[in-house]
ZAMARGU-4260 file (C-alpha; in steps of 0.2 Angstrom, whole numbers, plus 5000, padded with zeros to 4 digits):
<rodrens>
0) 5159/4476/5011 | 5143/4486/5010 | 5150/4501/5019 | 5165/4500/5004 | 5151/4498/4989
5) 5141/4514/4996 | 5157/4524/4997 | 5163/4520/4979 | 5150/4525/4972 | 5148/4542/4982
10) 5165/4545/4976 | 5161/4543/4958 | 5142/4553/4958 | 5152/4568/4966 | 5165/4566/4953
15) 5152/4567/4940 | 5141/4581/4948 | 5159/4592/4946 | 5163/4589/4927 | 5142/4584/4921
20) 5124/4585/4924 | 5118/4570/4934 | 5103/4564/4925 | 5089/4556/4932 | 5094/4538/4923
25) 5109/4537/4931 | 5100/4533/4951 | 5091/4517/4953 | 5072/4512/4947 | 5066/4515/4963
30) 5071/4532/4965 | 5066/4537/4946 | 5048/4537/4947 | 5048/4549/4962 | 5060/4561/4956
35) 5051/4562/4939 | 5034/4563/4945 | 5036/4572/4961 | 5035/4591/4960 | 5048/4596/4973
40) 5066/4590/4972 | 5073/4572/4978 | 5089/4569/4983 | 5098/4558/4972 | 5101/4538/4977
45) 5119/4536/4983 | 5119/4519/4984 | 5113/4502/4973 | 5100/4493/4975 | 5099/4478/4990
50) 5091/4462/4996 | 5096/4446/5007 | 5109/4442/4993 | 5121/4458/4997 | 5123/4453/5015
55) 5126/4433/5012 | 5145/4425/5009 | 5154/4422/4996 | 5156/4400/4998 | 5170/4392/4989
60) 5164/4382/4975 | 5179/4370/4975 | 5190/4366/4986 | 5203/4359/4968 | 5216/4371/4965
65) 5224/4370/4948 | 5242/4370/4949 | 5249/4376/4931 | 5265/4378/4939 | 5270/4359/4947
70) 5265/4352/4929 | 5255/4338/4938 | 5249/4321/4927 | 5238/4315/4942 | 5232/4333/4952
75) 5222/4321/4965 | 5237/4308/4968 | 5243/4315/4985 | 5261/4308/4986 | 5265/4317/4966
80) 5258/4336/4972 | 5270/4334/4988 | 5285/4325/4979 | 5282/4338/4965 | 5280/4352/4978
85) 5298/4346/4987 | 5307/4346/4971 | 5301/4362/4965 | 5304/4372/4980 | 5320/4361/4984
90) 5313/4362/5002 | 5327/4349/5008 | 5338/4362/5008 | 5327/4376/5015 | 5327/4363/5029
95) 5344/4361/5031 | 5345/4383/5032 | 5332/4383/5042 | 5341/4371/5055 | 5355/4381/5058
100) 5358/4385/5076 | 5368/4396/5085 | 5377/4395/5101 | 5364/4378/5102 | 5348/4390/5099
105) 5339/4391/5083 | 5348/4404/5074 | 5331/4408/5066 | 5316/4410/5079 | 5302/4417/5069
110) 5301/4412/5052 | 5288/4422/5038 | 5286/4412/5022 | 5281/4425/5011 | 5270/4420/4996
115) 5262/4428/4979 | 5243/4424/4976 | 5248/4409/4962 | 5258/4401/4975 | 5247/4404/4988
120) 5240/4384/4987 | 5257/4376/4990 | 5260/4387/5008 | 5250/4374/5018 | 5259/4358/5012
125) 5275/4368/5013 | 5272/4371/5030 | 5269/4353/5036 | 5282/4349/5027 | 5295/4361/5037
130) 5287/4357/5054 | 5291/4339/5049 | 5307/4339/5046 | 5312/4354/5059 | 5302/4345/5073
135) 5290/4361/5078 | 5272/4363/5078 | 5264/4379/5081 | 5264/4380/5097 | 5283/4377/5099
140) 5290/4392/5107 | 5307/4389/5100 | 5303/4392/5082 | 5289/4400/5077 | 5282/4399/5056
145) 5269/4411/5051 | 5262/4410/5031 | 5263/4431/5023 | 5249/4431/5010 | 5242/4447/5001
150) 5258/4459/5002 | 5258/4476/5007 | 5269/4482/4988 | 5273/4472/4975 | 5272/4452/4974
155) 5291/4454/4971 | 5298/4463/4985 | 5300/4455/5002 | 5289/4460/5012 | 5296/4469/5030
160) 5282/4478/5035 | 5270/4463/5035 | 5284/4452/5045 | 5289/4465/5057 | 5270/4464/5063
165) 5276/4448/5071 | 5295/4454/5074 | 5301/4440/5061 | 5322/4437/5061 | 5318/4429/5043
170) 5306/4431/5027 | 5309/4416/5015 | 5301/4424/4998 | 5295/4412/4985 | 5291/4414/4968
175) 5296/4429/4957 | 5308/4441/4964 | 5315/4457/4959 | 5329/4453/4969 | 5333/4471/4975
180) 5341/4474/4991 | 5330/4475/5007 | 5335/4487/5022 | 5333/4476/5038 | 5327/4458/5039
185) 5338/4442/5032 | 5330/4434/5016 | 5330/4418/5007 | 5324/4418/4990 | 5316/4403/4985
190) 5312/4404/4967 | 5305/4386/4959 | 5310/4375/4944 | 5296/4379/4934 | 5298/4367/4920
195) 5300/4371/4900 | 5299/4366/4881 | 5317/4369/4878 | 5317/4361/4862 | 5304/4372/4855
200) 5313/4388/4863 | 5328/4384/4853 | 5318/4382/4835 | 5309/4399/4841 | 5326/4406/4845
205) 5333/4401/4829 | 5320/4406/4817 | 5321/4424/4825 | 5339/4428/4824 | 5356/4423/4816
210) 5371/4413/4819 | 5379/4431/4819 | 5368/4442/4830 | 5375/4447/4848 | 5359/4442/4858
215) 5360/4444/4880 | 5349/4428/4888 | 5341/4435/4898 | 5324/4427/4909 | 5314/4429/4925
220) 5321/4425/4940 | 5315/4405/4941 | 5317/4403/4923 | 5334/4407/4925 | 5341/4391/4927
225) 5335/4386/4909 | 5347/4399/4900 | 5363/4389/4902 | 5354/4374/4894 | 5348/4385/4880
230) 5365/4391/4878 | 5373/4376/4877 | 5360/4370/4863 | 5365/4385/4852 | 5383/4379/4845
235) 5382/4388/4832 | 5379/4406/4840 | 5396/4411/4845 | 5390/4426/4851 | 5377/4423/4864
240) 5379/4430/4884 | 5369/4423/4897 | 5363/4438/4912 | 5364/4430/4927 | 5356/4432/4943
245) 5366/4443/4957 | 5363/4438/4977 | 5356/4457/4984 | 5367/4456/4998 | 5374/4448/5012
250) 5359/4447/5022 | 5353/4438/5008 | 5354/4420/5000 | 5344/4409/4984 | 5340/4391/4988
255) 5340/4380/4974 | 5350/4390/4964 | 5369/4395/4964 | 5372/4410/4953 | 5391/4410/4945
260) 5405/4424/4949 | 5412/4423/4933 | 5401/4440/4927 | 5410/4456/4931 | 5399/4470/4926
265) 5380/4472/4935 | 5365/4478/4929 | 5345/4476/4931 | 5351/4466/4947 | 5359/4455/4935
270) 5377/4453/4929 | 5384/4451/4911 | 5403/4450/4907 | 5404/4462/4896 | 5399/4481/4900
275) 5392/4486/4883 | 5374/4480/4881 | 5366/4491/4868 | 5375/4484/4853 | 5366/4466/4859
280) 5349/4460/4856 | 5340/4453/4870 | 5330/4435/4870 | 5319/4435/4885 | 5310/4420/4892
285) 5294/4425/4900 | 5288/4441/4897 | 5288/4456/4910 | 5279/4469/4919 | 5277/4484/4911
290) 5290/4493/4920 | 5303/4482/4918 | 5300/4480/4899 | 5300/4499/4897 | 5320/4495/4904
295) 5323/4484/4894 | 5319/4490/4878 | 5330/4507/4881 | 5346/4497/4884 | 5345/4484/4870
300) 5346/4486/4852 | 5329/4476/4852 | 5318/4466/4863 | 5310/4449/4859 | 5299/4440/4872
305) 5297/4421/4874 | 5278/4416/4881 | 5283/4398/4890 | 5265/4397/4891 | 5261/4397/4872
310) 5279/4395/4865 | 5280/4410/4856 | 5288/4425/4853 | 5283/4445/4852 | 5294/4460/4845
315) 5279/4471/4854 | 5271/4482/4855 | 5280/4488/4869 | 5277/4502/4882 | 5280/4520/4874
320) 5294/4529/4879 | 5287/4546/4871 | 5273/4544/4884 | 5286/4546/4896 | 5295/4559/4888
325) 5276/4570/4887 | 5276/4566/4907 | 5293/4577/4910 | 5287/4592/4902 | 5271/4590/4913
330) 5283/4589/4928 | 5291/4607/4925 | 5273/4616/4925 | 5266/4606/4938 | 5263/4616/4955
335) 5260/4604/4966 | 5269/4586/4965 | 5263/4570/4976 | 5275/4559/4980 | 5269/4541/4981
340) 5280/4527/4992 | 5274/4511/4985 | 5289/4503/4994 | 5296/4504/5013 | 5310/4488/5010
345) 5321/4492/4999 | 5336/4500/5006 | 5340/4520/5001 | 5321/4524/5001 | 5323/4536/5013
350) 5338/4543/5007 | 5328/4545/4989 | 5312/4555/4998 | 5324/4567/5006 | 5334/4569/4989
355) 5316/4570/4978 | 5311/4583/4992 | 5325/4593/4989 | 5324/4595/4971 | 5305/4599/4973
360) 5312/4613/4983 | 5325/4620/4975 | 5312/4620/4960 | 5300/4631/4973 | 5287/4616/4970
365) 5273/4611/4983 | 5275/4592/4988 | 5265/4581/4999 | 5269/4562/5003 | 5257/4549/5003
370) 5257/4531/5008 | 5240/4521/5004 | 5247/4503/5000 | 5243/4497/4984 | 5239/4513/4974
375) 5224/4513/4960 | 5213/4525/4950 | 5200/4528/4966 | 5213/4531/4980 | 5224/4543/4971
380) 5208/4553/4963 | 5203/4559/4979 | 5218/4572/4980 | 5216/4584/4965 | 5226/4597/4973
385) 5239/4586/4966 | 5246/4590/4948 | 5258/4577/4945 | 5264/4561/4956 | 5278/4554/4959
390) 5280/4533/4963 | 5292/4526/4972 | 5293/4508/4969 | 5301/4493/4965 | 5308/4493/4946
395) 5299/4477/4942 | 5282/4480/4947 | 5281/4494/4958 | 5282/4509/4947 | 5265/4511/4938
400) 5265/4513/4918 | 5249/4519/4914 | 5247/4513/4894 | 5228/4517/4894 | 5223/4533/4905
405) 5217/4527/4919 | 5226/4537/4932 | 5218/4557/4930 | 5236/4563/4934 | 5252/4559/4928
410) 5263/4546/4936 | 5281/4548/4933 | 5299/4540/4941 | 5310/4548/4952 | 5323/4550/4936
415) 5309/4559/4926 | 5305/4569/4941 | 5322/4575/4941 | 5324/4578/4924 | 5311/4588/4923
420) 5316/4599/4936 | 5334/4602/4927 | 5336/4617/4923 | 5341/4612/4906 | 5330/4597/4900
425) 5342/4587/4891 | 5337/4566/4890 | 5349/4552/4882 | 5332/4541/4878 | 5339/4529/4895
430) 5327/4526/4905 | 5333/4525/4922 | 5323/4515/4939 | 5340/4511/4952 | 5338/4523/4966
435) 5356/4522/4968 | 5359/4529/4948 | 5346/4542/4953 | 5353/4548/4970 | 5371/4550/4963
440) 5367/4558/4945 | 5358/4572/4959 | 5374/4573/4970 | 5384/4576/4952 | 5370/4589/4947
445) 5373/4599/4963 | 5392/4598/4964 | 5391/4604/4945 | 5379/4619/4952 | 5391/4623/4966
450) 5405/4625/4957 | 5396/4636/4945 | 5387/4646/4956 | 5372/4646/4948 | 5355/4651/4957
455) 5361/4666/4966 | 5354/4680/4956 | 5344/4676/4942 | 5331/4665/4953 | 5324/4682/4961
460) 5319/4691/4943 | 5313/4674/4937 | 5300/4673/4952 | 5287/4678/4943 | 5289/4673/4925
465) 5278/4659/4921 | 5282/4643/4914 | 5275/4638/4898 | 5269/4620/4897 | 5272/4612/4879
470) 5258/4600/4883 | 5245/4611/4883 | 5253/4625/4874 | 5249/4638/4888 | 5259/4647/4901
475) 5257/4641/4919 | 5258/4654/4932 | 5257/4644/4949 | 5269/4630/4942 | 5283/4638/4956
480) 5271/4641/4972 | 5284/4641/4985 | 5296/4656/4975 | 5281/4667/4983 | 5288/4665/4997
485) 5295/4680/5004 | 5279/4688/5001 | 5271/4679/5018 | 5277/4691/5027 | 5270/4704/5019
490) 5252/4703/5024 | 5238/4712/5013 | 5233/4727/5023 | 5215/4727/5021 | 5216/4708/5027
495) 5225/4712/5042 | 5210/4724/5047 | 5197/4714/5045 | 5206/4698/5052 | 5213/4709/5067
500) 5225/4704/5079 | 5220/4687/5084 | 5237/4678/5082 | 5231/4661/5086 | 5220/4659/5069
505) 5227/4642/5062 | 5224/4649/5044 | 5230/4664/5039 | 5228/4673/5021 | 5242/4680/5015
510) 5244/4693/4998 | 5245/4679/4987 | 5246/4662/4997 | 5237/4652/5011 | 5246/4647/5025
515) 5242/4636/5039 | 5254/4637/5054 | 5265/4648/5041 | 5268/4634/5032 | 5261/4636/5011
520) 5246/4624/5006 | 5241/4624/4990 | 5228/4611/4993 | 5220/4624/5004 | 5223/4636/4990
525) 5214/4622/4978 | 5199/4620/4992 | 5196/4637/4992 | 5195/4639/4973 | 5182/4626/4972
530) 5161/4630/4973 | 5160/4618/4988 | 5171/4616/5001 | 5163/4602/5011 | 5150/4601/5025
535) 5147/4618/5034 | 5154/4626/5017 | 5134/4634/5015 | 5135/4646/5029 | 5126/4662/5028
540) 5139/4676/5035 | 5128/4689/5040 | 5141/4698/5049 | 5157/4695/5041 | 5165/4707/5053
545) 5161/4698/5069 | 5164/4684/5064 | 5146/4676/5067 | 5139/4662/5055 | 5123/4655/5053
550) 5122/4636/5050 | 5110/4623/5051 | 5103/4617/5066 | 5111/4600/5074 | 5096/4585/5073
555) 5100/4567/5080 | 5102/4557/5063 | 5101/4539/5062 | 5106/4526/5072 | 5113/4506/5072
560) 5123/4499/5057 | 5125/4500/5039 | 5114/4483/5038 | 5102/4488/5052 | 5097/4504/5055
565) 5086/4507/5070 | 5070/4514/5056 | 5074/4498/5050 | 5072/4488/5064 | 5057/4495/5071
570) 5049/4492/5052 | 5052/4474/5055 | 5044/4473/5071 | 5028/4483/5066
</rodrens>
């Protein structure tokens, strides 16, 4: 923990050392008094201040946990949490799936129960419960049941890379789930049965719209099983659909829930029976993440949220879809473009990183790929080299909508990525998360392209025309890095005498590009534009031709750990 506060808070000092003058208010008391008063220069304190309360443990207040969700009259009675926990979960029938053998062998051997952080207080009940009924314990090598807290992605998607660590045959994901498809592992959705005022729904329903509106139900996947109820309390709307939820795949299956076949058109990993949404309002109970609600509002004729919580209901504001269309113009000037996987379930990721790669390509774009779990301001600020990012997530709350600027580049879709790499930037205002949408509206673009033969001849006399960005109202020059390339074979004369003929340099410079293993880096291109290049940067090259360098000599620094460093001890003992 200490090691992580020291490091956060040298990230944002050398941050503010690039952009501001550090002034001496900024260190810590300690540190002031010498730094004003002392007539040569003090290093500035990286660090806060410490005593015996940084090193101690955070203790657990109370052991109560609240649980909004179970809707509890008497939270200490112990038979109503677990005959509440039962119902809601409908666990009897988990049981019964989980008791399925095959060939007179479990056919499931090692189990994950996957769990978001408000559910996280029912996992232990659950699992006495399961071992109960199945007739384990843990140290039953038959079946094995492990608990999967703290997901790698979103609370939403099932979690394979968590529950391959124990080569699980089964993840059993309760709660909230975006139902998307998952590439490996067989998966049981258990949602809940989170209760509702459906009474005051309807008066809420009926004092925003009319008998004669065409309104789509449409509600998070556990509240689902309210909108037929709703419906069937709304006589009078003749007009009213109900978006139901659709099984991922085979692989897959909801307990507690059968969804009907009745719907013939999918969308949103829901289905409808009829294909034209936009001429319909939609009424939704609970109200999403960002992402998803930027969806939604694009392919309805308008967007009213229902708070469970508060029973009441919102028009907006919603997430801004001309932010998103400023993000797009950003994406054709950028030079450099970071694609972030905030996913590795769902199925056709792969397939989407090779098709996104592609593009970059073909756009003569620089792209690097990064996978740091759950992204945030701090992890993506140490890559600056980076112009624009690109998140590859899950539509419900894996793709990151930055309303308030936190982010200090722009994070876009993979369908605004594209977009913006069009040749012709043409948008229908749809705004467009399924990878599979995306992957096949690329496949059309280049069959189109093909057929047309474009890009043969115009691409070379376009090489060095620079793009303008209408953001900033500038022209970018480096916004196409890699149509340079041809010109790393062409090596800069004067270079090439003074590098000589060592061939086994790993970086070389070429007439307008660095390359390292005769690959393009722009981020060695950004490193070297920059006043310090990191630790050793501050050589003295007396003899640039030789080679030789003149450094600072290597001294035996400290030793011990971050709470004990040997000075430290041996003060103790004095």
């Amino acid at each position: 923990m200490v090691s992580f506060v020291v490091f956060s808070e040298f990230f944002l000092c050398t941050r503010s050392h690039r952009t501001v003058s550090i002034e001496p208010s900024q260190y810590s008391l300690h540190h002031q008094s010498s730094y004003m008063h002392s007539e040569e220069p003090v290093a500035p304190a990286l660090s806060t201040y410490q005593d015996e309360s940084t090193f101690s443990y955070d203790k657990v207040q109370s052991t109560h946990k609240e649980r909004k969700h179970l809707r509890l009259k008497n939270p200490d009675d112990h038979d109503e949490v677990l005959c509440k926990i039962r119902d809601y979960y409908s666990l009897p029938e988990l049981v019964e799936r989980l008791s399925e053998l095959d060939r007179e062998e479990p056919k499931y051997k090692r189990i994950t129960l996957q769990f978001p952080d408000e559910l996280i207080c029912d996992s232990a009940t659950i699992v006495h419960y399961i071992q109960e009924k199945l007739g384990v314990d843990a140290t039953n090598p038959k079946q094995k049941i492990w608990i999967l807290a703290d997901t790698s992605y979103s609370a939403c998607c099932v979690d394979e890379i968590a529950a391959e660590h124990v080569q699980s045959d089964l993840v059993v994901h309760f709660g909230d789930a975006c139902l998307n498809e998952v590439a490996k592992l067989n998966s049981k959705y258990v949602l809940g049965k989170p209760e509702i005022d459906v009474d005051e729904m309807v008066r809420q329903f009926q004092a925003r719209y009319k008998t004669k509106d065409k309104i789509v139900l449409m509600a998070n996947a556990p509240f689902t099983h309210i909108l037929y109820q709703l419906k069937g309390k709304l006589p009078e709307y003749k007009d009213v659909i109900v978006a139901d939820l659709i099984v991922p795949s085979s692989k897959s299956e909801i307990i507690g829930y059968s969804p009907t076949n009745d719907n013939e058109f999918s969308k949103f990993n829901r289905t409808f029976p009829v294909e034209n949404i936009s001429e319909y309002e939609l009424f939704h109970v609970t109200i999403p993440e960002a992402p998803r609600l930027l969806q939604l509002t694009t392919n309805f004729a308008s967007v009213t949220t229902y708070d469970p919580d508060t029973n009441t209901t919102s028009q907006g504001p919603y997430p801004n879809l001309m932010r998103r269309y400023k993000f797009v113009h950003v994406a054709r000037s950028a030079g450099t473009i970071g694609i972030l996987v905030n996913t590795l379930s769902l199925s056709n990721t792969k397939q989407l990183i090779n098709t996104i790669k592609d593009k970059i390509k073909i756009a003569g774009k620089k792209h690097y790929i990064f996978v740091v779990g759950k992204p945030n301001v701090a992890k993506l600020a140490n890559f600056e080299s980076v112009d624009l990012w690109c998140v590859l997530g899950c539509d419900h709350q894996g793709i990151i909508i930055d309303q308030v600027n936190e982010f200090f580049k722009p994070i876009v879709t993979p369908y605004e990525l594209l977009l913006g790499l069009s040749d012709e930037l043409t948008w229908t205002g749809k705004w467009i998360t399924d990878y599979k949408s995306v992957i096949e509206d690329y496949k059309q673009e280049q069959e189109a392209t093909a057929k047309e033969g474009e890009g043969n001849n115009d691409e070379a006399s376009s090489d060095e025309e620079p793009e303008f960005d209408p953001v900033t109202g500038r022209y970018v020059s480096m916004s196409r890095p890699l149509r340079q390339i041809n010109h790393l074979t062409i090596k800069n004369e004067s270079e090439n005498e003074s590098i000589g003929n060592d061939e086994n340099r790993l970086v070389e410079r070429f007439s307008n590009s660095i390359a390292i293993r005769s690959t393009v880096s722009t981020s060695a291109m950004h490193l070297q534009n920059r006043q310090w290049t990191g630790l050793g940067s501050d050589y003295a090259e007396d003899n640039r031709s030789d080679g030789e360098e003149e450094g600072a000599l290597a001294v035996e620094g400290r030793l011990g750990i971050a709470r004990g460093y040997d000075f430290d001890t041996q003060e103790q003992q004095e």
